[in-house]
N, C-alpha and C positions, 0 to 999 in steps of 0.2 A: 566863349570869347576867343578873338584870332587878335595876332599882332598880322599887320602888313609889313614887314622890312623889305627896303627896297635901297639899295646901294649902288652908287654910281664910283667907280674903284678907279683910281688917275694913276697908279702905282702899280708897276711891274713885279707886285707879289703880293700872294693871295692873304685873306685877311680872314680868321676865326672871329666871330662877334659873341660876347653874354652881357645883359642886360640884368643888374644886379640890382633888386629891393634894397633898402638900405635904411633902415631906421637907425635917425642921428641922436635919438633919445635914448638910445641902450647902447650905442655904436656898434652895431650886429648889422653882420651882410648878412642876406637870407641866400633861400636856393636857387640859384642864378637861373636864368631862363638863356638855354644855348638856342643861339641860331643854327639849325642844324643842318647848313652847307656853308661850306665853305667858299668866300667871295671872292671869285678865280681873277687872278691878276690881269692888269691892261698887256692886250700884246701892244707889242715893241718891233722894233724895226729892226734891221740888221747894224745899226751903230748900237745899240742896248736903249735907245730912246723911245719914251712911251706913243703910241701914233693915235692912241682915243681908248678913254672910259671904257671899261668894261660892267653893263649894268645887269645887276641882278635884281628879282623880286623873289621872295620868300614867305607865305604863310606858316605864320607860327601859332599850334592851336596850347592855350596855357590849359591847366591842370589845375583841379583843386587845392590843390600846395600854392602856386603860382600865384592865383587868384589872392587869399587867400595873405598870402606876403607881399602883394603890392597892396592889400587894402590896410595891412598893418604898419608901413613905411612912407617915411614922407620924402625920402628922395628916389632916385632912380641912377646908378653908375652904370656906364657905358664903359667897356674894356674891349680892348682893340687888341690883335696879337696877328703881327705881321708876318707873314710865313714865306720862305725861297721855296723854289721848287728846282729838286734832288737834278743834277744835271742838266738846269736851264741856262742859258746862255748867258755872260755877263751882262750885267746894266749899268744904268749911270742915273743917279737920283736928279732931278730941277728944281727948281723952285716953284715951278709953274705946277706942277705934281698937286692931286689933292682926293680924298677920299668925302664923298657927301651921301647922306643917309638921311632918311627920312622913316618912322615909326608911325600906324595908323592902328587903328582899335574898332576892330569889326567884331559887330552883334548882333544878339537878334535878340526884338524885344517885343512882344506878345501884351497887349492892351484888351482888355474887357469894358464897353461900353456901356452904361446905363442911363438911359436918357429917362425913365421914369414913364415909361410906357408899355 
């Protein structure tokens, strides 16, 4: 199994994502599943204002743990951690700013036929 994350980043700084199993019934996070790049901020203009989305895709292949912790959980947390970068220029936050993501589930599924002949 693959996760597709694909992030469209409206904000002049880069964003860590993990996708946390979460069963409400024990109140136990499981083993969080990291996105493993980092989702590199919108450039910006020279007043610190964002000039357009910066879109990322990411295949994420999960792990028997992974697996495993989402079939034992009935929710899913999403945890955002917005990160400056070390001597990047000043910004200015808007209102109009927005970060949009999207989550898909690629498989592969193998079918044996028998038609009784």
């Amino acid at each position: 199994f693959n996760f597709i994350f694909y992030a469209s980043n409206g904000f002049p700084l880069g964003v860590d994502f993990l996708l946390i199993p979460y069963d409400s019934a024990t109140s136990t996070e499981k083993e969080p599943i990291i996105i493993p790049e980092l989702i590199s901020p919108a450039q910006v203009d020279n007043n610190g204002k964002v000039t357009g989305p910066n879109e990322t895709t990411v295949n994420v292949t999960l792990n028997e743990t992974n697996l495993k912790d989402l079939e034992t959980s009935d929710q899913l947390i999403f945890r955002l951690r917005f990160n400056s970068t070390p001597g990047a220029p000043e910004v200015v936050f808007y209102t109009d700013y927005s970060f949009e993501f999207r989550l898909a589930v690629e498989t592969r599924v193998k079918l044996d036929f028998d038609f009784g002949n």
